[in-house]
C-alpha positions in Angstrom: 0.0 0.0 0.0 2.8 2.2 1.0 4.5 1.5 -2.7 1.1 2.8 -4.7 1.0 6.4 -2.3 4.3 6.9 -3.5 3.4 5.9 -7.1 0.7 8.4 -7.0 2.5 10.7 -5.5 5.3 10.4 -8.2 2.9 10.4 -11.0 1.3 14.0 -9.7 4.7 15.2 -9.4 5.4 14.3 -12.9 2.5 15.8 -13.9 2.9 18.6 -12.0 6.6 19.5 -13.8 4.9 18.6 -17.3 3.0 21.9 -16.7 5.5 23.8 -15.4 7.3 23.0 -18.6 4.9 24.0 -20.7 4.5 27.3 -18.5 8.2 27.9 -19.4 8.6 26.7 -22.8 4.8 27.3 -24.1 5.1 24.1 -26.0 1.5 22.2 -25.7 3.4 18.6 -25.9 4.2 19.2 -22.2 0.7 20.5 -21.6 -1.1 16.9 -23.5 1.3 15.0 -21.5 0.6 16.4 -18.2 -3.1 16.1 -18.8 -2.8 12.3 -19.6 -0.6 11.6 -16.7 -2.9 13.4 -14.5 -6.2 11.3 -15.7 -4.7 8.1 -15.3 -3.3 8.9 -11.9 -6.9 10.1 -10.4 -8.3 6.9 -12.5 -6.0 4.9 -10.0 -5.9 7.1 -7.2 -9.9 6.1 -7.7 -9.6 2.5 -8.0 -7.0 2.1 -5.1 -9.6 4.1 -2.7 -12.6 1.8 -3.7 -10.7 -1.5 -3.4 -10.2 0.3 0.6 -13.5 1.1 0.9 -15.0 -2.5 -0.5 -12.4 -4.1 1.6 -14.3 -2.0 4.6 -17.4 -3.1 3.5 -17.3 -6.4 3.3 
């Protein structure tokens, strides 16, 4: 558990620098990858919170 918080964590931090990239440079290659990094982190941020919560539940 402690291994996927730091995955997470690492994957909004490389998001997170993919936009301050594009801030500096303006190019929107940084921007598209910051966005796609960013969906699929909350996607598993989501999934990692409802395997908690089912595992709670039942």
């Amino acid at each position: 558990m402690l291994l996927f918080r730091w995955l997470i964590l690492l994957c909004l931090l490389a998001a997170g620098v993919s936009f301050a990239f594009y801030a500096a440079t303006g190019q929107p290659r940084y921007r598209h990858f910051g966005w796609v990094v960013l969906k699929w982190t909350i996607l598993a941020a989501l999934g990692f919170f409802a395997v908690l919560i089912a595992e709670r539940v039942l």
